[in-house]
C-alpha positions as CSV (number, residue, x, y, z in Angstrom):
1,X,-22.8,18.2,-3.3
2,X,-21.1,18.8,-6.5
3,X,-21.9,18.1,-9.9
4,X,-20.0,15.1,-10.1
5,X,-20.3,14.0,-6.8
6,X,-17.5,11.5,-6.0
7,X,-19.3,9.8,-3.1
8,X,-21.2,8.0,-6.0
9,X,-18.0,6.4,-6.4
10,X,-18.3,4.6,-3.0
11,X,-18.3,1.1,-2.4
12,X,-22.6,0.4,-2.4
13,X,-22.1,-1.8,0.7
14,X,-23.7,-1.4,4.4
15,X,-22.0,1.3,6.4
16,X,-19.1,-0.1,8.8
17,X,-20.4,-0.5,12.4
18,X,-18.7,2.2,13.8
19,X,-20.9,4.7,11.7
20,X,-23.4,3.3,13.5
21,X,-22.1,3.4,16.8
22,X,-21.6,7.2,16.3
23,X,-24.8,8.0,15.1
24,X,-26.4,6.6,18.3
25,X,-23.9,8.3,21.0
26,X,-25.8,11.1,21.6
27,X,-22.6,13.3,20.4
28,X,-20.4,11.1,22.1
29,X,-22.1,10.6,25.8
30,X,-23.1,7.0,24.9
31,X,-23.9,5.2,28.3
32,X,-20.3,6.4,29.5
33,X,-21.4,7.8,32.6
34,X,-23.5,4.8,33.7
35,X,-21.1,2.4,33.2
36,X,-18.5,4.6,35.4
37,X,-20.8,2.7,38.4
38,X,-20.4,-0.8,37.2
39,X,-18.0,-2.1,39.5
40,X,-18.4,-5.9,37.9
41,X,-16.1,-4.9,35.4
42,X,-12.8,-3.0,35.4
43,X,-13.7,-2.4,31.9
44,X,-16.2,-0.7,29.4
45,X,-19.1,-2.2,28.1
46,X,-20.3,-2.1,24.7
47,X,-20.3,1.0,22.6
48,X,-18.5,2.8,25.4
49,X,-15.3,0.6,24.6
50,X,-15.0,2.4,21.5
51,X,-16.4,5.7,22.6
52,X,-14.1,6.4,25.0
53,X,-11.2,7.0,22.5
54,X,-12.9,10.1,21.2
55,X,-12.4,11.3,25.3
56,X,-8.7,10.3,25.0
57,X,-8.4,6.5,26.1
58,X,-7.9,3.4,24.9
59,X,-8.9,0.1,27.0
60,X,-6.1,-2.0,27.6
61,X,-4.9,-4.9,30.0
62,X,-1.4,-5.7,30.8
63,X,-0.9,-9.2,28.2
64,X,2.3,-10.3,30.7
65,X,-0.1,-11.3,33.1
66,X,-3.4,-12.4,31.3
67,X,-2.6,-16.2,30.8
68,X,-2.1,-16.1,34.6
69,X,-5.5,-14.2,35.7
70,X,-7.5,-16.2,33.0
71,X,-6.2,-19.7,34.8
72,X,-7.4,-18.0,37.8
73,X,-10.8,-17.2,36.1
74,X,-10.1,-14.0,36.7
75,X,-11.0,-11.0,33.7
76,X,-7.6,-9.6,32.3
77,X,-6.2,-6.7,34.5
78,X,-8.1,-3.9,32.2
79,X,-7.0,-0.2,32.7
80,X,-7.4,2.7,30.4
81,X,-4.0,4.5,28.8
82,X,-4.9,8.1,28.6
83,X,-3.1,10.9,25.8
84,X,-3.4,14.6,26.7
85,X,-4.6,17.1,23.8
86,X,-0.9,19.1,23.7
87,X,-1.0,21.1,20.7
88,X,2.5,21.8,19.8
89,X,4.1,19.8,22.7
90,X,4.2,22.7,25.0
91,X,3.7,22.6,28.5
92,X,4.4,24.6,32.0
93,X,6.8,23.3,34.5
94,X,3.6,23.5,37.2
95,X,1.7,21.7,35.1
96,X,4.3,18.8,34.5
97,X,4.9,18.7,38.1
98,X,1.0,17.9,38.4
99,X,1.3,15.3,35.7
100,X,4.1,13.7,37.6
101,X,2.0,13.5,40.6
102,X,-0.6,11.9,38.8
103,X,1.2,9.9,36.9
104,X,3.3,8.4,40.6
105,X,0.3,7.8,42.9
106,X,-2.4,6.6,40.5
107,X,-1.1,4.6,37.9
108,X,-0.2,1.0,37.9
109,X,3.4,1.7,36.3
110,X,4.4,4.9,37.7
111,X,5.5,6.3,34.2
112,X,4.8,9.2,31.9
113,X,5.0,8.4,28.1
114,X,6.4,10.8,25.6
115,X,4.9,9.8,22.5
116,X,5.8,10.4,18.7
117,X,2.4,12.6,18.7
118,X,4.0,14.9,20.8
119,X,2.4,14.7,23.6
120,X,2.4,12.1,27.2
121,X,0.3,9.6,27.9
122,X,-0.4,7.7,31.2
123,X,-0.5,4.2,30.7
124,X,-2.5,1.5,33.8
125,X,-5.0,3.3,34.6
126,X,-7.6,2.0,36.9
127,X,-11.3,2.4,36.3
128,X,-12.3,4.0,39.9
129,X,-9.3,6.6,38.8
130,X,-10.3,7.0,35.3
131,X,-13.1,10.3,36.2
132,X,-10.6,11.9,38.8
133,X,-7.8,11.8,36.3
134,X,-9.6,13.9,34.1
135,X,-10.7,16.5,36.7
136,X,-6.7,16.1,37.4
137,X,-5.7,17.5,33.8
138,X,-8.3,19.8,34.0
139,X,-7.5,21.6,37.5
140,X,-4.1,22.0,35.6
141,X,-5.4,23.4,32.3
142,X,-5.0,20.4,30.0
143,X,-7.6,17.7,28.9
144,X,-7.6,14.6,26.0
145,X,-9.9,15.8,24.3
146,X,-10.0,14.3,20.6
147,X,-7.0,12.6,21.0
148,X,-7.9,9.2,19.2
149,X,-11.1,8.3,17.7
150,X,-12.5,8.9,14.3
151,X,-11.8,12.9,14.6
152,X,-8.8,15.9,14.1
153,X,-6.0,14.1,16.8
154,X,-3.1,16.6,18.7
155,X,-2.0,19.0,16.3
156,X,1.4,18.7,16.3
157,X,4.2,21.6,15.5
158,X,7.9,21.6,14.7
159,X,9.9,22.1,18.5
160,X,12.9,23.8,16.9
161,X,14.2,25.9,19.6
162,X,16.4,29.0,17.8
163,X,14.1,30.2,15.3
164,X,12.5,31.3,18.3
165,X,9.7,34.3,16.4
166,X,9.6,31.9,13.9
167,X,8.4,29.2,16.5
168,X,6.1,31.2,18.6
169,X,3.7,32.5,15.8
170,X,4.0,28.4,14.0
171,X,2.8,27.2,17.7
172,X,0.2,29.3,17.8
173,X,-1.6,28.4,14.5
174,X,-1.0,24.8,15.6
175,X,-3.1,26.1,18.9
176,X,-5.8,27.8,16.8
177,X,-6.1,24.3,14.3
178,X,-6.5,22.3,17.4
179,X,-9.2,24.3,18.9
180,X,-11.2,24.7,15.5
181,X,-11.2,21.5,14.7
182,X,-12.3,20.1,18.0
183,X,-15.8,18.6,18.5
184,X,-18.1,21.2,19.4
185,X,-20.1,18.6,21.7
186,X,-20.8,19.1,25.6
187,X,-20.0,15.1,26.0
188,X,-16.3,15.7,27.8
189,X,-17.4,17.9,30.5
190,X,-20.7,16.4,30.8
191,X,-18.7,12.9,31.9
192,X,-15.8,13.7,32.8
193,X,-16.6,17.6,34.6
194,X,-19.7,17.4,35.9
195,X,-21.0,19.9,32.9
196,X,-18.1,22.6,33.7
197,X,-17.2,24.6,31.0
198,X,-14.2,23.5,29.3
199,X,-13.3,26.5,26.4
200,X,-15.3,28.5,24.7
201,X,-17.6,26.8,21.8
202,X,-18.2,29.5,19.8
203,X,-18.2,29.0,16.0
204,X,-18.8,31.0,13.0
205,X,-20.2,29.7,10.2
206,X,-18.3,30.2,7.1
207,X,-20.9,31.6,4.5
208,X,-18.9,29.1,1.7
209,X,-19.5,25.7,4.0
210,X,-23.3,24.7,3.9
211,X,-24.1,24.2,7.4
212,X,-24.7,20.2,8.1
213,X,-25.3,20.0,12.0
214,X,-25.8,22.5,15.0
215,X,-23.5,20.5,17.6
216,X,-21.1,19.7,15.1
217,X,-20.9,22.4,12.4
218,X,-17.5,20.8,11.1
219,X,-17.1,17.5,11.9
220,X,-21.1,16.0,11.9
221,X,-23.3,13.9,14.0
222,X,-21.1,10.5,12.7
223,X,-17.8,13.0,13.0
224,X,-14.9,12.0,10.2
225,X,-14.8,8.4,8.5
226,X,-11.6,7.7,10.3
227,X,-8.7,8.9,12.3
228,X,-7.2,12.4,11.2
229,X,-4.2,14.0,11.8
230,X,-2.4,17.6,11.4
231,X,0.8,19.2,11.6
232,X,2.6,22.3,11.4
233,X,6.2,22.5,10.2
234,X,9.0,24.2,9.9
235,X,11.8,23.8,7.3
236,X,14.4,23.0,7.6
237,X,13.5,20.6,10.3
238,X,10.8,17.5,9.3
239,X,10.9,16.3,13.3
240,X,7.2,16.0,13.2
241,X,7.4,13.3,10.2
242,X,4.6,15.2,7.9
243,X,4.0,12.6,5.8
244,X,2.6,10.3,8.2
245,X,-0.1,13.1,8.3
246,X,-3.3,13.4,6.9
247,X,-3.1,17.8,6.8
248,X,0.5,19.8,7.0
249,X,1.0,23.1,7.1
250,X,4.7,24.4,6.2
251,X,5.7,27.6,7.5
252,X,7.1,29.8,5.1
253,X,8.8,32.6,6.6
254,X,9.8,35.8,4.7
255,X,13.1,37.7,7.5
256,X,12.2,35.3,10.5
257,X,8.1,36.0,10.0
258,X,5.7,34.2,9.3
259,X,3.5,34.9,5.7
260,X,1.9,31.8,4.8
261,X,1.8,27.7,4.8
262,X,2.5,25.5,1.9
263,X,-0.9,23.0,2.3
264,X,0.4,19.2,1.8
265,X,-2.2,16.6,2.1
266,X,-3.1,13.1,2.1
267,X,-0.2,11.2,4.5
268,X,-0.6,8.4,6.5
269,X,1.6,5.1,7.3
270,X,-0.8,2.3,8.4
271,X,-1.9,-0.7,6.4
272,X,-2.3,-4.2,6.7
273,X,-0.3,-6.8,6.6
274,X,-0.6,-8.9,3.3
275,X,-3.2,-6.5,2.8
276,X,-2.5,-5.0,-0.8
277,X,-5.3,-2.2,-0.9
278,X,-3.7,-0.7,2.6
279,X,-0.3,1.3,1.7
280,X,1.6,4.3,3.1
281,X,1.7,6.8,1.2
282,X,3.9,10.6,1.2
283,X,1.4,13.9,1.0
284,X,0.4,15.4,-1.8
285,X,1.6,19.4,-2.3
286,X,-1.6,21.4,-2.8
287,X,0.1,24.7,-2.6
288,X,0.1,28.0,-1.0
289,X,-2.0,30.0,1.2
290,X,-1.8,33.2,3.3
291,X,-2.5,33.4,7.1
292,X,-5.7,35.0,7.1
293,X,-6.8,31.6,5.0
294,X,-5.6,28.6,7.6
295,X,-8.4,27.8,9.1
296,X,-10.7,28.2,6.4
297,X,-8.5,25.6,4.6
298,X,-8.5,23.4,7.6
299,X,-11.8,23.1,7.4
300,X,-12.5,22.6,3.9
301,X,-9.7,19.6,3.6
302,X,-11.2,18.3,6.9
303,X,-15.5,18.6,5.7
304,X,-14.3,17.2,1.9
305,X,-13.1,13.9,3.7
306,X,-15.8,14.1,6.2
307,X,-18.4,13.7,3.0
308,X,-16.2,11.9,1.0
309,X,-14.4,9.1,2.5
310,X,-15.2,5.6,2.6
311,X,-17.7,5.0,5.7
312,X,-18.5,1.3,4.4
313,X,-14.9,0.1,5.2
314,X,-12.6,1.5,7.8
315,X,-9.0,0.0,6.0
316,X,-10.4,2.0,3.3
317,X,-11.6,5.4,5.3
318,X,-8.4,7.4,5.7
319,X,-8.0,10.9,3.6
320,X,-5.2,8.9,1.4
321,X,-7.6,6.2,-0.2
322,X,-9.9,8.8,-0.4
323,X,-7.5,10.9,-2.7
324,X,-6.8,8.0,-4.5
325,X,-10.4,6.8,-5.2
326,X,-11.8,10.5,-6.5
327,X,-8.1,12.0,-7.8
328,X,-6.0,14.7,-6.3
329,X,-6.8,17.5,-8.3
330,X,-10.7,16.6,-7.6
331,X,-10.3,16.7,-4.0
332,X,-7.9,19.9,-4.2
333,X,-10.6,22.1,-6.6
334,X,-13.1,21.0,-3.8
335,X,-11.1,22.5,-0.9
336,X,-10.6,25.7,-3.1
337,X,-14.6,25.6,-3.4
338,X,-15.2,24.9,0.1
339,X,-12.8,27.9,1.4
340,X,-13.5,30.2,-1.3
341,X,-9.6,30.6,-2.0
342,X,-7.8,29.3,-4.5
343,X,-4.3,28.2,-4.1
344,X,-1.5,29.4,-5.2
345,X,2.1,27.9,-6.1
346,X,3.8,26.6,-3.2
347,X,6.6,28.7,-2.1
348,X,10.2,26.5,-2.0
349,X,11.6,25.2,1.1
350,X,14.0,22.1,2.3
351,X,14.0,19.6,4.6
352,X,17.7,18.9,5.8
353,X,17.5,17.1,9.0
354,X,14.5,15.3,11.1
355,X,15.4,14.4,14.3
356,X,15.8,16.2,17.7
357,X,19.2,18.5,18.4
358,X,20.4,16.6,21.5
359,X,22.1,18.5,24.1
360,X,22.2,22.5,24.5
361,X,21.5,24.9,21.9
362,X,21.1,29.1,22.0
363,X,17.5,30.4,20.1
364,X,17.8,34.1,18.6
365,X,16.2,35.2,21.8
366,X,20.1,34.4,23.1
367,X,18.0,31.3,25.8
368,X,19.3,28.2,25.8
369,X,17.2,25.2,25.2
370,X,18.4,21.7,26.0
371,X,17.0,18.9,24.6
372,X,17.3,15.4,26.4
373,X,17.1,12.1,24.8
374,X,14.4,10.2,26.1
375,X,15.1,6.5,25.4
376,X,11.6,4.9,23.4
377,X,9.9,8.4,25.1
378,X,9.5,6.7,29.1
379,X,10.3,8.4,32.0
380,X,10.8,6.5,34.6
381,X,13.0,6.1,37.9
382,X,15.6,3.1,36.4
383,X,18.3,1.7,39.3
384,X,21.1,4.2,38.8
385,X,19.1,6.4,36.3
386,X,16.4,7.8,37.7
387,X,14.8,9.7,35.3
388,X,11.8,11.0,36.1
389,X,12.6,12.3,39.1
390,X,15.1,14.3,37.3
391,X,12.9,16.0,35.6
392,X,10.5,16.9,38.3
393,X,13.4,18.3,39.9
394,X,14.2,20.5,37.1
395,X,10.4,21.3,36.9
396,X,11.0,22.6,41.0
397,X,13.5,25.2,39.3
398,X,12.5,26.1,35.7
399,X,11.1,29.3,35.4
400,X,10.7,28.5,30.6
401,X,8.7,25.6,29.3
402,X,8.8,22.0,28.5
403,X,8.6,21.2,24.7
404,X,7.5,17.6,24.2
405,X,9.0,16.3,20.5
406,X,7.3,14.0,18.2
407,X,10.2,12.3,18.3
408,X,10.0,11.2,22.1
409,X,12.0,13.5,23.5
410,X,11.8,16.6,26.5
411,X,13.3,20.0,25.4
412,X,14.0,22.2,28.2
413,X,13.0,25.4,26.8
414,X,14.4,29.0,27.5
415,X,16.8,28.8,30.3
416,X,18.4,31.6,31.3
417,X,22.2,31.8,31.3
418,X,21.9,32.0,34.9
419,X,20.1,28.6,35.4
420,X,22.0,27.0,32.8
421,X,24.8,25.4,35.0
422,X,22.2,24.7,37.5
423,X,19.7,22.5,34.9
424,X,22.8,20.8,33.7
425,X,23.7,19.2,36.5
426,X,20.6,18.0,38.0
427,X,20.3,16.3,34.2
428,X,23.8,14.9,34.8
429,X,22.8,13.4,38.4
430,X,19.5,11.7,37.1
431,X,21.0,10.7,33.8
432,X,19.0,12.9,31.7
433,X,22.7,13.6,30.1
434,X,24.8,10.6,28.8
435,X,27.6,11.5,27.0
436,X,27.6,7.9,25.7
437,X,24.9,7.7,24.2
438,X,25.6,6.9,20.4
439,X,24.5,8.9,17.4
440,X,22.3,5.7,16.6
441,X,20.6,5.6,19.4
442,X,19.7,8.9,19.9
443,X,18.0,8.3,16.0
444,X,16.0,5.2,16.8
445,X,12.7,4.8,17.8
446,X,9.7,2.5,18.9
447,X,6.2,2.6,19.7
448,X,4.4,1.1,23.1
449,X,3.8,-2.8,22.2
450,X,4.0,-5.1,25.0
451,X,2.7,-5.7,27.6
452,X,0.1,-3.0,27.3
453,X,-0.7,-2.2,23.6
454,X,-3.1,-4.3,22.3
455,X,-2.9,-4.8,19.1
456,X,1.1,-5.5,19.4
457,X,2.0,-8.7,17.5
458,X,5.6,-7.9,18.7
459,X,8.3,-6.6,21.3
460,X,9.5,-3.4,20.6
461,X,9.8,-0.6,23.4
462,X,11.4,-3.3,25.3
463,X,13.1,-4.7,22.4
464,X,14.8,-1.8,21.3
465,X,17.4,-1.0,23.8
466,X,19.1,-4.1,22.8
467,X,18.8,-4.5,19.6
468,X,20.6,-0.9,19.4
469,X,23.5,-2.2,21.3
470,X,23.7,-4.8,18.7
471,X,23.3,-1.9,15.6
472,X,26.2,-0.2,17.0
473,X,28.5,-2.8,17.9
474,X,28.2,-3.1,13.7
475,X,28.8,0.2,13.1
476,X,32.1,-0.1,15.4
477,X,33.0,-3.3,13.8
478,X,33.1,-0.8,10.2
479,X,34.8,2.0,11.6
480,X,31.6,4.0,11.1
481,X,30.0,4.2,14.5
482,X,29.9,8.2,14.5
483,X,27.3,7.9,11.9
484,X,23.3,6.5,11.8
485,X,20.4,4.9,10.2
486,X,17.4,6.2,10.7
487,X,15.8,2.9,12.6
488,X,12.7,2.4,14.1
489,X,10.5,-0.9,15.0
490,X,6.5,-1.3,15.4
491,X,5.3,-3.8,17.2
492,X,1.8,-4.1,14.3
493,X,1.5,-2.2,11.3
494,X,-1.0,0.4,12.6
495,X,2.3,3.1,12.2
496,X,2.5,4.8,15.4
497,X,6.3,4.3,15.6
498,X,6.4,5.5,12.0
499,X,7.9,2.7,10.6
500,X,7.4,3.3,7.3
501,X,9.6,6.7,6.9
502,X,12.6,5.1,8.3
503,X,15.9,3.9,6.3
504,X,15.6,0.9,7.6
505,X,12.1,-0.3,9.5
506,X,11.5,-3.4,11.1
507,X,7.2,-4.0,11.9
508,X,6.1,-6.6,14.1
509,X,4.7,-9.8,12.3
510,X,4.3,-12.4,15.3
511,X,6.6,-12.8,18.6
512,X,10.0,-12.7,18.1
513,X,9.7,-11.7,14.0
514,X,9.1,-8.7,11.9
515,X,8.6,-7.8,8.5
516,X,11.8,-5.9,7.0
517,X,11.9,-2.5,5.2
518,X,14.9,-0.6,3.9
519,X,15.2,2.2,1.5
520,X,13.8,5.2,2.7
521,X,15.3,8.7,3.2
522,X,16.9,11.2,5.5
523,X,14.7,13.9,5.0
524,X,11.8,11.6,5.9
525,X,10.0,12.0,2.7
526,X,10.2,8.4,0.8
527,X,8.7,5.2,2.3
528,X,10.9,2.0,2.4
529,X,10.1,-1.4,0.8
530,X,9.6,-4.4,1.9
531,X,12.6,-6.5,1.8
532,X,11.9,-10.0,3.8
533,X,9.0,-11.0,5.6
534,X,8.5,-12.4,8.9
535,X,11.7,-13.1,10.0
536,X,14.0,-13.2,13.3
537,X,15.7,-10.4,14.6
538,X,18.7,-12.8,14.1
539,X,18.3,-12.7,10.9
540,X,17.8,-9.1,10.4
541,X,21.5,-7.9,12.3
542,X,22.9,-10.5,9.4
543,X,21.6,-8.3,7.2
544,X,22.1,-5.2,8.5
545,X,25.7,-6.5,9.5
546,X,26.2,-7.0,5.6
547,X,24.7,-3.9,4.6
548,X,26.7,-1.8,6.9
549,X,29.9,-3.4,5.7
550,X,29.0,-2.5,1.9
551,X,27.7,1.0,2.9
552,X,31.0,1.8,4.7
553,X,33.2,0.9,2.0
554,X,31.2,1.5,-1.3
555,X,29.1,4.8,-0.3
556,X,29.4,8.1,-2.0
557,X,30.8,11.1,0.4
558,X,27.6,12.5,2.2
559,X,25.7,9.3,1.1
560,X,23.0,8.0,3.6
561,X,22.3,4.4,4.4
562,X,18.8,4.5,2.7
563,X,20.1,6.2,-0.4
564,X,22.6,3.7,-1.1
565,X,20.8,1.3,-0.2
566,X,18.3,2.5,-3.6
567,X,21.6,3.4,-6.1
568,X,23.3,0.0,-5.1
569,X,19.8,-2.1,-5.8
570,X,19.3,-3.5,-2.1
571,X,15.4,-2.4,-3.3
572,X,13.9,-0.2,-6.3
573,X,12.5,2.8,-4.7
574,X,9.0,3.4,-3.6
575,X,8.0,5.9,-6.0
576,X,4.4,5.6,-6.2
577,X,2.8,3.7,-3.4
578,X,-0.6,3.3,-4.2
579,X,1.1,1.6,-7.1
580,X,4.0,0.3,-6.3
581,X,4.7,-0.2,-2.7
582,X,3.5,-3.9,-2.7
583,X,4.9,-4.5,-6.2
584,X,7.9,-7.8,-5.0
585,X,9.5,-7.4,-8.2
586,X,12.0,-3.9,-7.2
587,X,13.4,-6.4,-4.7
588,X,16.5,-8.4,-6.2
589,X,16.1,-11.7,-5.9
């Protein structure tokens, strides 16, 4: 504890329930196993509903049908949606092949997920399925472990195919993160593997961090105050969206290696609706550090907010409010502390594009990678389209690797020249490869929603596809429809479709409306404002339709929607969002 100890700055209030409900999990075994045998409920009971997320899985039910099984007295159809720990998106042709099997004979829709944390998920998932589906992942290497609950979530790293050196050594510090920062507990195999060993557990104990408990040396017996996430990423590509991110590491390379990371910290994108103490916010630049200092730092950022955040209230709990509450440079000297290092100046770098390069590309290892767009991130045999098959048929023949993207889309990495033509035209015949498909479309995005998300207030998956048709008939209708906005819709304002870094972002309200954003950036690192609230989707193409027609014939060459949406005063800029973001005077009347 420091001198000055900033948790005496913490609300004096009980503890939030959920700190309770960790404390008495015996490191995250709860009753889990017991109620695997309670066939009276396709669900969990209790603490387990809330435990199981720190194994991977959320309890859901599909909302289509639960009017319709409650007037038949019947429990909603519960189910568990499962996300795979995927550090870095990477994953074997054999082992997607085994996901695909999975995902086609035991789940209720058939699908496999891309998701913007870069990685699947399996979605209707029954509970008598729910213990083989994890000795599934692990006969093929892979488990989903950590991947939600209060603790370090799927490290994610930039998928840039041609910096190809560059690439391997960023993947494998986002490997080594993932793995330090994992809880240390027995719980997962325990449940889930009948006690087989899952990875090594070793850990040393740095002699600058105070150990606070044997099972969990890093994250504690109550593990973090909320959800955490990291990143690694690689100018001059922001794919991963850092600033939705709690902990970001950007590669700095010195002749295509690797020398050190620029530490940003403190990003995150949920908040509440009406809410004015929740706010996204961008991550604050902490500075440099060398390789042989990562994890060290890792740790320290991640055991500061383990002590200091907010365990009384949860909206309050993530590292952001925490950095606001005790100040930047407070948090940063207590990192340096921690890992014994101070930091240095960050090195300079530039972001110049964010999303995925569709199509083929050649790395400096002279493979070629091609990178398919995966409409909302769901695979899935469509009439005429049948995608999923497609890829398990390139999966028969790849001899590289699958790169999942955070921004829902499959790069087929390191093909050969020899296999090229051949990959091509299986992608062709599945519809993997549209030639149609528009510039916009390619650069919008949604999360899950309906039916199966639940805490959706709105369509969006489903909504998307359409509402994109109706973007670019727009764009055509201004003679700009070679160009995009960076779009993207949320069905709630929890962030997972990362709303709240697009240029224009539309989040979920109540059926059929949504809240209205507009004004952020390109590069991904300003958050939009809040332009209208809950209103129709109607109503939103008017305005975009207007928009559009002033941005075609009033932009600056090179300008970006979102920036001239800020220099022609559609909004005022968010510059400071623990400040400003909420503030409804930089809207024009």
């Amino acid at each position: 504890m420091t001198t000055s100890d900033p948790r005496a700055k913490l609300p004096d209030a009980p503890l939030a329930d959920n700190e309770r409900l960790k404390d008495h999990s015996d490191y995250l075994h709860g009753t889990i196993a017991a109620d695997l045998k309670d066939g009276l409920t396709g669900g969990f009971n209790g603490d387990n509903f809330q435990l199981i997320r720190f194994h991977g899985m959320y309890e859901q039910d599909d909302r289509d049908i639960r009017a319709e099984r409650v007037e038949q007295k019947l429990e909603p159809l519960k189910n568990v949606m499962l996300r795979c720990r995927l550090p870095g998106g990477i994953i074997s042709p054999k082992q997607w092949l085994g996901i695909d099997e999975f995902a086609t004979e035991h789940t209720m829709y058939g699908s496999i997920r891309l998701t913007t944390r870069q990685t699947f998920q399996f979605h209707g998932v029954l509970k008598n399925d729910v213990k083989p589906m994890h000795q599934w992942l692990h006969q093929l290497g892979l488990d989903s472990i950590a991947t939600a609950g209060d603790v370090n979530r799927n490290v994610l790293c930039t998928s840039n195919p041609i910096e190809s050196a560059l690439h391997r050594e960023a993947y494998d510090w986002a490997k080594k993160l993932s793995e330090h920062l994992l809880p240390k507990t027995t719980a997962y195999a325990d449940i889930w593997l009948d006690g087989e060993k899952v990875f090594s557990t070793e850990f040393t104990q740095p002699e600058t961090q105070e150990a606070t408990d044997k099972v969990e040396p890093v994250l504690g017996k109550t593990y973090l105050p909320r959800k955490f996430k990291t990143t690694v990423v690689i100018p001059p590509l922001n794919d991963v969206d850092l600033h939705a991110n709690d902990l970001n590491f950007i590669a700095i390379g010195d002749n295509g290696k690797l020398v050190g990371f620029n530490v940003l910290v403190g990003g995150g994108l949920s908040m509440e609706h009406g809410n004015h103490k929740t706010f996204p916010n961008t991550a604050y630049d902490f500075g440099f550090i060398g390789l042989g200092d990562v994890l060290k730092c890792a740790e320290a950022v991640v055991t500061t907010q383990r002590d200091w955040g907010d365990r009384t209230n949860r909206k309050a709990a993530k590292t952001r409010y925490t950095l606001q509450r005790v100040g930047v440079d407070v948090f940063k000297h207590e990192v340096e502390q921690r890992m014994g290092v101070a930091f240095q100046p960050s090195k300079p770098y530039e972001f110049t594009e964010r999303g995925d390069r569709i199509g083929w590309v050649q790395g400096e290892d002279k493979k070629w990678h091609l990178t398919l767009f995966i409409e909302n991130g769901r695979l899935l045999d469509y009439p005429g389209k049948p995608l999923k098959t497609g890829v398990r048929e390139i999966a028969k023949i790849h001899q590289g690797d699958f790169r999942l993207t955070a921004n829902q889309n499959l790069i087929v990495a390191g093909v050969s020249a020899r296999n090229k033509a051949k990959i091509e035209k299986i992608a062709r015949e599945h519809g993997l490869i549209n030639d149609d498909t528009t510039e916009q479309r390619k650069n919008s995005m949604a999360c899950v929603a309906f039916p199966t998300c639940p805490l959706a207030m709105a369509e969006s998956e489903r909504f998307l596809p359409g509402f994109i048709d109706q973007i670019d008939a727009i764009l055509a209708k201004n003679s700009v429809q070679d160009e995009n906005i960076i779009l993207r819709i949320t069905g709630c304002p929890n962030g997972c479709g990362r709303a709240m870094l697009a240029e224009i972002g539309m989040v979920g309200k109540a059926i059929g409306r949504y809240n209205l954003y507009v004004g952020g950036n390109r590069a991904g690192t300003r958050i939009p404002r809040l332009f209208k609230e809950n209103i129709s989707a109607d109503e939103i193409l008017v305005l975009i339709g207007d928009w559009v027609a002033a941005w075609a014939h009033g932009r600056e060459k090179g300008e970006a929607f979102g920036d001239f949406a800020i220099r022609t005063g559609i909004v005022k800029p968010v510059v400071n969002a623990a400040v400003d973001f909420w503030d409804e005077s930089k809207v024009p009347a």
